[in-house]
C-alpha positions in Angstrom: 0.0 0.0 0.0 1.1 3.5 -1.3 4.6 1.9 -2.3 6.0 4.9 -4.4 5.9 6.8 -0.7 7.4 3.9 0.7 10.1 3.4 -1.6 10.7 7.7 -1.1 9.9 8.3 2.1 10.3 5.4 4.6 9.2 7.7 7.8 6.4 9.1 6.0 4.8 5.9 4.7 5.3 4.3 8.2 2.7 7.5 9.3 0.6 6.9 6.6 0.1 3.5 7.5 -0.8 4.3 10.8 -3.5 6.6 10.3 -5.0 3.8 7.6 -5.1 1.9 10.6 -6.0 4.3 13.5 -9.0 5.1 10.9 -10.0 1.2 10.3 -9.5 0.3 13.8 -11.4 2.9 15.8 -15.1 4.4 15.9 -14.9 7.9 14.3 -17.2 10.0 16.3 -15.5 13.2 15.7 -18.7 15.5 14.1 -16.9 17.0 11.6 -15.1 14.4 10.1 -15.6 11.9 7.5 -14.4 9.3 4.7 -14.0 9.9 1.2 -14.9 7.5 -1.8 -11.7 6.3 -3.7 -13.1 8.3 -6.8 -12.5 11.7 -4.6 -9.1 9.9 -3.6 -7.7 9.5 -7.2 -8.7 13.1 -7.5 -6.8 14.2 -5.0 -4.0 12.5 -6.2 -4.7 13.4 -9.9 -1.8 15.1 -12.4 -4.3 18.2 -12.0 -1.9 18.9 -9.1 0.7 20.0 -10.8 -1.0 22.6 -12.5 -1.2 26.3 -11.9 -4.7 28.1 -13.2 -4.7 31.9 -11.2 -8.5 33.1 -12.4 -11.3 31.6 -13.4 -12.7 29.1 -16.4 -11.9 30.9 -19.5 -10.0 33.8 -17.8 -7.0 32.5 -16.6 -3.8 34.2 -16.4 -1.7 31.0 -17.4 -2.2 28.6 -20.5 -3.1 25.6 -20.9 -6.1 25.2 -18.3 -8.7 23.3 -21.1 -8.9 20.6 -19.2 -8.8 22.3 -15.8 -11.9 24.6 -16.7 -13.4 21.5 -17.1 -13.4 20.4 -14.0 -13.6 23.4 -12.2 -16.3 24.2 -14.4 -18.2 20.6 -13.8 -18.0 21.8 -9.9 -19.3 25.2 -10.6 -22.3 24.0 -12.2 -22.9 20.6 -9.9 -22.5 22.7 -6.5 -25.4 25.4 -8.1 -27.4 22.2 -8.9 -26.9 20.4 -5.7 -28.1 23.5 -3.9 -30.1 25.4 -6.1 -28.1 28.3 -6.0 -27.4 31.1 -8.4 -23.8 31.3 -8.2 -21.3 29.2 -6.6 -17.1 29.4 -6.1 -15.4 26.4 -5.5 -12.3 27.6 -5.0 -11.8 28.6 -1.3 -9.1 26.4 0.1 -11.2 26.3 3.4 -14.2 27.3 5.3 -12.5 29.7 6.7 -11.2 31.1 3.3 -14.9 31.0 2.3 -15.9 32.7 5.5 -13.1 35.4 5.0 -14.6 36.0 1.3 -17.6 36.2 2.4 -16.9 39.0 5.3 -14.7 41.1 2.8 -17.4 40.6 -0.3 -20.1 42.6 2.1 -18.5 44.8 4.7 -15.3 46.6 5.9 -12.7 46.0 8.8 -13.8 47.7 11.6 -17.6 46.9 10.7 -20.0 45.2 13.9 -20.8 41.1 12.7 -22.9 39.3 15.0 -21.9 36.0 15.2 -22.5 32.7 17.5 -21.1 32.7 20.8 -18.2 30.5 20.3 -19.4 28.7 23.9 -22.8 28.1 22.6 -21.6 26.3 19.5 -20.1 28.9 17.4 -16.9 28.7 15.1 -13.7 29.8 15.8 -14.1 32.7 12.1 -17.8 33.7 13.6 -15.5 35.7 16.0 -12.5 34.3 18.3 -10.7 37.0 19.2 -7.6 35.6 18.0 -9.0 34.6 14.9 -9.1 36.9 11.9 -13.0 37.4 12.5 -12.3 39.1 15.8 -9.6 40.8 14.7 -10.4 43.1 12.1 -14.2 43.3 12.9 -16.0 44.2 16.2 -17.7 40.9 17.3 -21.1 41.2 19.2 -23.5 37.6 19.7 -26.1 35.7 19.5 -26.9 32.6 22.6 -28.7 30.3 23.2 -31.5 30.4 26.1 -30.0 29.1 29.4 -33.5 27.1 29.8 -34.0 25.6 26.4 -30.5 25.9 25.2 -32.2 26.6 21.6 -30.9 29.8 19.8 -32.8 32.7 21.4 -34.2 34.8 18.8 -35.7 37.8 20.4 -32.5 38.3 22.0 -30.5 38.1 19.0 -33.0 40.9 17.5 -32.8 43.3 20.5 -28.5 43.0 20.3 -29.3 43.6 16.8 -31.4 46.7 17.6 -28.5 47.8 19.8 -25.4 47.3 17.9 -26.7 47.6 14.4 -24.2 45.1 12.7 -23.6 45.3 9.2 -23.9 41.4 9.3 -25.2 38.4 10.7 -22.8 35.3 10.5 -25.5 32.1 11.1 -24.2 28.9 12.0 -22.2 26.7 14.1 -19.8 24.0 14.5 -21.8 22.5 17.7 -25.8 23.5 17.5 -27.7 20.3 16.8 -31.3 21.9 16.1 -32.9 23.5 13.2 -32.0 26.7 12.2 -35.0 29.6 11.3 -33.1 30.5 8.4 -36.2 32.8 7.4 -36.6 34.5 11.0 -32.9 35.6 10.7 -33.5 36.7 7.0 -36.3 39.0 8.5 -34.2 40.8 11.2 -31.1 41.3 8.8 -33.8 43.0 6.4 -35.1 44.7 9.4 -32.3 46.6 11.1 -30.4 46.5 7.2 -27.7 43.8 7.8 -26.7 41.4 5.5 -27.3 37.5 6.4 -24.8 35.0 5.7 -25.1 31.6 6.4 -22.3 29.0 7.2 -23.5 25.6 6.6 -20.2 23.7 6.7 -22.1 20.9 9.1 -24.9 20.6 7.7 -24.2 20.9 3.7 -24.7 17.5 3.2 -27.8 17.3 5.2 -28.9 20.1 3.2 -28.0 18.9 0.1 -30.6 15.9 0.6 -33.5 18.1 1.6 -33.2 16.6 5.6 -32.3 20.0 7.1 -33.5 23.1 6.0 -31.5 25.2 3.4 -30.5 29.0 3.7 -30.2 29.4 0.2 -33.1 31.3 -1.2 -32.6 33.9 2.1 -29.1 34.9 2.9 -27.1 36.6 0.7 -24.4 34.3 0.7 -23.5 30.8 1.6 -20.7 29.1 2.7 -19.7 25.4 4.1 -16.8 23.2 3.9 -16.9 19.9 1.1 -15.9 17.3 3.5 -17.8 16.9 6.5 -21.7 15.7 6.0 -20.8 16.4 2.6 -18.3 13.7 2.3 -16.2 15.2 -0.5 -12.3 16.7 0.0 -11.2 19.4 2.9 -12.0 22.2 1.1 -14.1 25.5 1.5 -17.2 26.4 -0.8 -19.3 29.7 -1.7 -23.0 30.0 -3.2 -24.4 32.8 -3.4 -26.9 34.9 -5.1 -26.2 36.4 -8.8 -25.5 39.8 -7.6 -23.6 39.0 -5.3 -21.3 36.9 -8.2 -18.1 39.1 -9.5 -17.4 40.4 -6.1 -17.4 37.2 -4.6 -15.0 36.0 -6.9 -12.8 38.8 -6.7 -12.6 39.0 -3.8 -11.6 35.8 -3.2 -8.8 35.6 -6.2 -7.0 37.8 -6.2 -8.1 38.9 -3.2 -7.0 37.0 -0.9 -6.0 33.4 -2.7 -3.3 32.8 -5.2 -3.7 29.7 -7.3 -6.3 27.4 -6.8 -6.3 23.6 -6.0 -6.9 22.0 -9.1 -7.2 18.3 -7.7 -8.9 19.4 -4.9 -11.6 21.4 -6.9 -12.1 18.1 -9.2 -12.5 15.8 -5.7 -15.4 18.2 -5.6 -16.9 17.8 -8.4 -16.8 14.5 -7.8 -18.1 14.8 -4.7 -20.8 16.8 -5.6 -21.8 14.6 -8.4 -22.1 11.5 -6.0 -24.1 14.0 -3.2 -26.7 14.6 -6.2 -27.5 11.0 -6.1 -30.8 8.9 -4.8 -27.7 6.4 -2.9 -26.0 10.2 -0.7 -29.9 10.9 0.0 -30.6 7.5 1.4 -26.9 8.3 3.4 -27.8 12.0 4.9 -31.3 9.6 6.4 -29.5 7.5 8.2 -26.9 9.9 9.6 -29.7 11.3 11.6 -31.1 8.2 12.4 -28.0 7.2 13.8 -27.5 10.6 15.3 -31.1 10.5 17.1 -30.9 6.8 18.2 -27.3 7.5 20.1 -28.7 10.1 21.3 -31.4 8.4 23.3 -29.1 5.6 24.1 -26.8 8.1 25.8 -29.9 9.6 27.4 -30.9 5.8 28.5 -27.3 5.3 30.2 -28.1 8.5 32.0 -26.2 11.4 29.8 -27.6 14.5 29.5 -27.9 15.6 25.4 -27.9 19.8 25.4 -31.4 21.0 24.0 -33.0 17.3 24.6 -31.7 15.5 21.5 -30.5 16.6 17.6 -31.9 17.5 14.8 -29.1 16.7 12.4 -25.7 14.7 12.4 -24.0 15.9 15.8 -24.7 15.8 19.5 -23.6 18.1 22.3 -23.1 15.3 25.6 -23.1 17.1 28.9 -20.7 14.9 30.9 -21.1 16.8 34.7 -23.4 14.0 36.4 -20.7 11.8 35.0 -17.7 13.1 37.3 -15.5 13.4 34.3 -14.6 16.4 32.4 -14.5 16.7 28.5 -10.9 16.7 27.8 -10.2 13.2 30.1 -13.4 12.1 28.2 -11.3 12.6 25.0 -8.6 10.9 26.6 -10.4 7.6 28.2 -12.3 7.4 24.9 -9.3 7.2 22.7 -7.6 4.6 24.7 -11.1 2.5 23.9 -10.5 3.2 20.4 -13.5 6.3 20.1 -12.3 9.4 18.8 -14.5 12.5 19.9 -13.6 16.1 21.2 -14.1 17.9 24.1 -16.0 20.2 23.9 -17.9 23.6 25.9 -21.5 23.1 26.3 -23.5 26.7 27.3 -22.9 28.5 30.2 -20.0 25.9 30.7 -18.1 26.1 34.1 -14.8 24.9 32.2 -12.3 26.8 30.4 -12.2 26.1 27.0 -9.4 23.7 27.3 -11.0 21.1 29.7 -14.3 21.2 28.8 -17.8 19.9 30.3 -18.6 18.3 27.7 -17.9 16.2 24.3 -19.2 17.0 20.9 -20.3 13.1 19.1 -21.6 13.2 15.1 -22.5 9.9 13.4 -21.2 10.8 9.4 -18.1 8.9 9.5 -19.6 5.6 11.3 -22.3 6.0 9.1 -20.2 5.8 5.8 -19.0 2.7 7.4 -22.5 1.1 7.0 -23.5 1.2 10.7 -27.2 1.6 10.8 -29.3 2.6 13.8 -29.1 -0.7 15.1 -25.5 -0.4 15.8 -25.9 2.5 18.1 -27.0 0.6 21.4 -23.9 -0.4 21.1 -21.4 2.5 20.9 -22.9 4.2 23.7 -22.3 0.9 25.6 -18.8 1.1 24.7 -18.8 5.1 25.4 -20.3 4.3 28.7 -18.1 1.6 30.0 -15.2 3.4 28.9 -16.1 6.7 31.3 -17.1 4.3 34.3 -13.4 2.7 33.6 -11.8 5.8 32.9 -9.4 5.2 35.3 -8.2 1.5 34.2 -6.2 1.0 31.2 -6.3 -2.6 30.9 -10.1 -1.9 31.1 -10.0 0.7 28.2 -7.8 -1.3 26.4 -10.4 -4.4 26.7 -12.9 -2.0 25.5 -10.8 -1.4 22.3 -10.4 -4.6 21.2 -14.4 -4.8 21.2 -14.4 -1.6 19.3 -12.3 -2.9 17.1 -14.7 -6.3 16.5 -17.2 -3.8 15.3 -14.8 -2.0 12.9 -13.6 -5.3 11.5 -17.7 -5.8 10.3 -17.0 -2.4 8.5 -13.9 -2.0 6.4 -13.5 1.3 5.1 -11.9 0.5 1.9 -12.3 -3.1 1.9 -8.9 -3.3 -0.2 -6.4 -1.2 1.1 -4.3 -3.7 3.0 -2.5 -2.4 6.2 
């Protein structure tokens, strides 16, 4: 397996190896993480790596990009498709680029976003002080209700009414309800902000019509291509049409140089196998996983924040369970389960430690692991908390952990 890096790069292979086998071996739990088909692999690994294609399909500042346009173009069109959008750029390198497009397409440094508390479920570009987000703009934000822990609207409005952003950044890497995509499109238009969106958890969800879509409200769009939506790491915008050429100058030249040509045709593949009946029948039973370990958790006496999920993830508040979230992280790898800590509202913990854990179903559910499967994995998360403090205990637990993996090869024919 992967010989050519072998034959090159001895130390490298032997970490490649590894990770093929930390991957195989272990439950994936981690919300935001996934596995690619081998079509998106060769992709990746295509001779469109080597080539350099500064602009866009048929305006490019270097020759020979034919066949490039191609498949940038084949992304262009399958992403508007997937999504019903008017435009979309497939060229950020991240979220994060996307997001960075997206403040700089609509507003000034120095202008007010409101954004997601980052302790409520928020992402780090929504506002981090350390962050580009909360360095060049003044960060004001949204929470959830400490009763409900659901996003509290009528406060959001009367901050709104108060600060007077230019823009509201909706989304989150740890909110597992619905979004009221349309309420939010009704303040921005109220108090004259502009709404933008970032989906990267839920794309895929969206893209099968289980969780509602932003589109035809905010002015632009933005997710990642790998998460729910399965495809390469990689950062994508949609937007409206008016919105188009200053989106994509802003982001090239703005601020990206040349664009990832192999990366850009992983996601048109991606997006080609996402438009299929087979990624529909997928995005169904990551929430039916999600919801059934959810109330398996709840049956083994964890608390889920807001009372269950609405989509692929989970916020598990561990505080009746003596154990913080970062030594969760820690037991739960030894047992062969890879989540994160992570802060749950109005969390007592510093960032770093934690209360609680953030769990998403995707990546097991790629695997083939139906709802039935579930009972299971919280067993397994269960007895590896109680035993957090026994390794030979943990390390029993892994070896089960690894039974059930064995049931679910990832590429059945990449030999470790």
């Amino acid at each position: 397996m992967y010989e050519e890096i072998k034959k090159t790069d001895p130390q490298l292979h032997k970490a490649v190896i590894g990770e093929l086998a930390r991957q195989q071996n272990k439950l994936e739990l981690i919300a935001s993480e996934n596995y690619t088909s081998k079509a998106v692999l060769e992709a990746l690994g295509s001779v469109l790596t080597n080539k350099y294609a500064e602009g866009y399909p048929g305006k490019r500042y270097y020759g020979g990009c034919e066949f490039v346009d191609v498949a940038e173009q084949l992304a262009i069109e399958r992403a508007k498709k997937l999504f019903g959008a008017q435009h979309a750029n497939v060229q950020p390198h991240s979220g994060t680029q996307a997001n960075i497009t997206a403040y700089l397409s609509l507003i000034k440094p120095g202008d007010t976003v409101l954004g997601l508390n980052l302790s409520h479920g928020g992402h780090l570009s929504h506002g981090h002080p350390l962050n580009f987000s909360g360095r060049y703009f003044k960060i004001v934000t949204m929470n959830v209700s400490k009763e409900t822990e659901l996003l509290d609207y009528e406060e959001a409005e009367k901050t709104i009414e108060k600060e007077r952003p230019r823009l509201i950044m909706a989304g989150a890497s740890n909110y597992s309800r619905v979004w009221n995509w349309a309420r939010l499109k009704k303040i921005a238009d109220a108090w004259k902000a502009y709404l933008v969106t970032d989906v990267a958890h839920y794309a895929g969800l969206i893209a099968a019509g289980i969780y509602p879509s932003p589109v035809e409200y905010a002015d632009i769009v933005t997710s990642t291509t790998h998460k729910t939506l399965r495809g390469p790491r990689g950062g994508l915008i949609l937007s409206k049409a008016v919105y188009a050429k200053t989106i994509d100058r802003t982001n090239f030249p703005g601020n990206q140089g040349g664009p990832l040509m192999h990366a850009i045709a992983a996601k048109a593949v991606c997006f080609k196998e996402a438009l299929s009946p087979a990624f529909t029948e997928y995005q169904k039973q990551v929430l039916k996983n999600a919801r059934k370990l959810a109330r398996e958790l709840q049956a083994r006496g964890y608390r889920i924040v807001s009372g269950g999920t609405d989509c692929h993830l989970m916020s598990v508040d561990l505080r009746a369970k003596d154990i913080t979230g970062k030594d969760a992280e820690i037991a739960l790898d030894k047992a062969g389960i890879t989540v994160n800590k992570n802060t749950i509202p109005y969390d007592p913990q510093p960032p770093m430690v934690t209360s609680g854990i953030r769990i998403g179903t995707p990546a097991i559910t790629t695997r083939g692991m139906k709802d039935r499967d579930m009972a299971a994995i919280a067993g397994y998360i269960d007895e590896a908390i109680t035993n957090k403090g026994s390794d030979k205990a943990l390390k029993g637990i892994a070896e089960k952990v690894k039974g059930l993996c064995d049931k679910f090869p990832i590429y059945p024919d990449f030999k470790i």
